[in-house]
C-alpha positions, 0 to 999 in steps of 0.5 A: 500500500502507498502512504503518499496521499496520507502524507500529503493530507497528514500536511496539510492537517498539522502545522507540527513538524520536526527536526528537517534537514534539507539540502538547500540546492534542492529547494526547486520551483515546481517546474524545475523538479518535475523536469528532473523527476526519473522514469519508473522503468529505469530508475535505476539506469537513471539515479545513476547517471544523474549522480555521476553527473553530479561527481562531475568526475571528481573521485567520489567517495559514499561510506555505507553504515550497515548492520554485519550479515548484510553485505551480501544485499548490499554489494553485488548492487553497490558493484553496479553503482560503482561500474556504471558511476565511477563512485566507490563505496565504503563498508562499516559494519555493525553489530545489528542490535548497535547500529541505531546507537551508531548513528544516534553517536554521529548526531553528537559527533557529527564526524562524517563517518557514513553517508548512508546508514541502515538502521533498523527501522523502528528507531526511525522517529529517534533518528529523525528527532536527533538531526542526524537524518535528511528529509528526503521530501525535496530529493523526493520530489526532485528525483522520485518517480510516480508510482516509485512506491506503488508496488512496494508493500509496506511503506509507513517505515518511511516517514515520519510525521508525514514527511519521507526519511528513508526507503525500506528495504526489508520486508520482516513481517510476522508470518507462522509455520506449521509443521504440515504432516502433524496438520494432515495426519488423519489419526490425530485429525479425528482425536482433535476432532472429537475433542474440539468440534473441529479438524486440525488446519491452519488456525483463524485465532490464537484460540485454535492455536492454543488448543492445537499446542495443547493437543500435540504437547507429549513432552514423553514423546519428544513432541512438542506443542511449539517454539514460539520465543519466550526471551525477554526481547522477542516475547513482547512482539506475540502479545502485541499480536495477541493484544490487537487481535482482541480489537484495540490499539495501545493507545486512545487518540490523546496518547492514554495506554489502553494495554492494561484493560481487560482484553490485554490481560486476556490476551497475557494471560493466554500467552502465559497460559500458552507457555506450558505447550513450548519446548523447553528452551523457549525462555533461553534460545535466541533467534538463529537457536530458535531456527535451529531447534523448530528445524529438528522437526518435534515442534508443532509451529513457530512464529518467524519471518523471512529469514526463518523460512530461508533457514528450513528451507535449506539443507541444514534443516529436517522441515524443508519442504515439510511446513504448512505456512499462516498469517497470525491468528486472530480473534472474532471482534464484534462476531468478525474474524480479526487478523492483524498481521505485524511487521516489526523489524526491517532495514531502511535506507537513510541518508545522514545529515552530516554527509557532504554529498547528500544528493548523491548518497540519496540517489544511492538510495533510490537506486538501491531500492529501485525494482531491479536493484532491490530484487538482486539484492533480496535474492542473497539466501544468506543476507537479511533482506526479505521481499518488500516489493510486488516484483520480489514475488515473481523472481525465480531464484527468490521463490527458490529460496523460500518456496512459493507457499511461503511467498504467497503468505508472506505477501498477504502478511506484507500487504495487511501489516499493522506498524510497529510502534514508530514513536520518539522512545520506541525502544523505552516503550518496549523496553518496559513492556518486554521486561514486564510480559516476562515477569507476569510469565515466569511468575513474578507478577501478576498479569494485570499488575505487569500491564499497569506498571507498563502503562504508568511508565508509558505515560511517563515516557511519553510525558518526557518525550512530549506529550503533544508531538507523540500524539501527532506521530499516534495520529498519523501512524493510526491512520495508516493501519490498514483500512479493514483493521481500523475499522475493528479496532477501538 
């Protein structure tokens, strides 16, 4: 879906705004930038030349922030740039979960350390809130083509507050995996049946996934109801789903925590609840343990993303070609089936505001993004991004490496994500939700007095972070739920 049009009106409804950087040469009559605007279908022909007209045959140098594991997206496309510019380009690598503080660093620093960074995007708002980021409206307007995002399928991680920062190029959107001869099995098939009213399949709602676990746990027979993360750091992200699945957002209109109402301990205690049909290193495994264990093939499901799937659907693992693949479950909202499929990690191309070639390293950007580039990118099997255009689902190597049943989904999922939390302090509001979801499952407190102590603190943040501009960024980013979402959500 695109969210220029939301932009555009998200403008012209709100005098607030933020921290903009724009590069003063671009400030363009209307005329002027339309003449200059690239052609959709060899953007990436042309984002090149206007940047080699630009170095103007200078020796020109782009340094590139990205995050390790990735240079495999980034350089058979950065070998092109070079070929086809003349301009070289750096590599710095960092540790994923430290490139944000990275670039955070370079907004007191300001050293000219990269041109271009990939943070991860949740921590947009703070990046842009820092000054450390370009507004890319102007460049936006001067080179972007029309329909440039049309195909793209998840872009509200490139603005803020309406205006255009970056360009995702990641597609992380939540997607399940079921181990399908468990689901066809026709013995358990009947078991299931005559205690539940109904035949195992991909469940609809966390409730169908629930009692599926609970069926298939025999922790006596090595078999286990699931894999699902219950670390600190990722079990937050299954109680959000659970938590919109009920029918609400996290907060009303003016910013006031609705998580600790009835339906988010519901939705708690049924994730805790849940707990007890999970393999036993489900408090303890990180990420890649996580693929390695559901991989064994004794776990009914998982819950993962693209990157989960390239790992089971290599050799490495026991379940290739063996798994069934869903959106999140949902809930009935109102007598209706309510999914609420989440996208919750992501890279995105940004440009720094210490650079000293911010137009080129823009067009950068664009190229890399472009439909072409993008697609050669996605294709790495080792690197971390997953498709985000429509054109990524069409690639013959692409479907090789994750197996069309798992593409078709994953569209889905891409196409009706909610947004992550893209607020100033997205990391402290989560921070205080991970440590306390984890309290209330391991015991240590009960679920509603885990859901109030978040709630008090998230208040408390956004008061810090300024109450009336969090509720601007709330506003823009509720209007950009997918449309039949906002219509079951309160």
């Amino acid at each position: 879906m695109s969210y220029r049009h939301s932009r555009r009106s998200f403008l012209k409804q709100t005098a607030l705004g933020t921290t903009t950087i724009i590069v003063p040469s671009l400030l363009l009559g209307t005329r002027e930038a339309r003449a200059a605007k690239l052609s959709l279908e060899n953007v990436h022909l042309e984002a090149a030349q206007r940047a080699k007209e630009l170095a103007g045959g200078k020796a020109t140098t782009l340094t590139i922030l990205q995050p390790s594991g990735s240079l495999g997206n980034i350089k058979p496309v950065a070998d092109q740039w070079k070929a086809a510019t003349g301009i070289d380009i750096q590599y710095v690598e960092v540790p994923l979960d430290q490139i944000n503080q990275k670039v955070l660093l370079e907004a007191v620093s300001k050293s000219g350390s990269f041109d271009i960074a990939l943070p991860a995007s949740f921590g947009l708002p703070d990046l842009v809130s820092s000054g450390i980021l370009v507004n890319l409206d102007e460049l936006a307007d001067k080179y972007e083509p029309e329909g440039y995002q049309k195909d793209y399928l998840y872009t509200i991680a490139n603005y803020y507050k309406g205006s255009l920062y970056g360009y995702e190029t990641d597609g992380d959107a939540y997607v399940m995996f079921y181990l399908k001869d468990w689901l066809d099995d026709p013995e358990q098939n009947k078991k299931f049946a005559d205690k539940h009213g109904y035949k195992l399949k991909v469940p609809d709602t966390w409730e169908e996934l629930d009692a599926m676990m609970a069926f298939f746990n025999q922790p006596d027979q090595n078999r286990f109801g699931g894999a699902l993360y219950r670390t600190q750091y990722f079990i937050a992200w299954e109680w959000w789903v659970r938590f919109h699945a009920k029918g609400f957002y996290p907060f009303d209109d003016n910013m006031k925590p609705q998580i600790n109402n009835d339906a988010g301990v519901k939705a708690l205690e049924e994730l805790i609840a849940a707990t007890k049909y999970l393999y036993s290193g489900a408090r303890s495994n990180g990420l890649f343990e996580n693929f390695e264990a559901f991989g064994q093939g004794d776990k009914f499901c998982n819950i993962g993303w693209g990157g989960t799937q390239k790992f089971l659907n290599s050799d490495k693992s026991k379940v290739k070609g063996k798994l069934a693949f869903g959106p999140m479950p949902g809930g009935i909202v109102k007598g209706q089936l309510l999914k609420t499929p989440y996208f919750n990690w992501g890279w995105n191309y940004v440009v720094s505001s210490v650079s000293k070639q911010a137009e080129i390293a823009y067009l950068f950007t664009l190229y890399a993004c472009s439909p072409a580039m993008s697609t050669q990118a996605v294709r790495d099997v080792d690197g971390y991004f997953d498709p985000f255009r429509v054109v990524h689902y069409k690639d013959p190597q692409i479907i090789q490496n994750y197996s069309a049943p798992f593409l078709a989904v994953h569209e889905q999922a891409m196409r009706d994500s909610i947004p992550d939390l893209y607020l100033r302090g997205q990391g402290e509001y989560f921070d205080v939700l991970r440590v306390n979801i984890q309290a209330a499952d391991v015991g240590e407190k009960k679920p509603k007095q885990a859901l109030d102590e978040v709630a008090s603190k998230w208040d408390s943040i956004t008061r810090r972070m300024g109450k009336q501009s969090q509720v601007v960024q709330w506003r823009f980013l509720k209007s950009n739920y997918p449309e039949g979402i906002r219509d079951q959500l309160a």
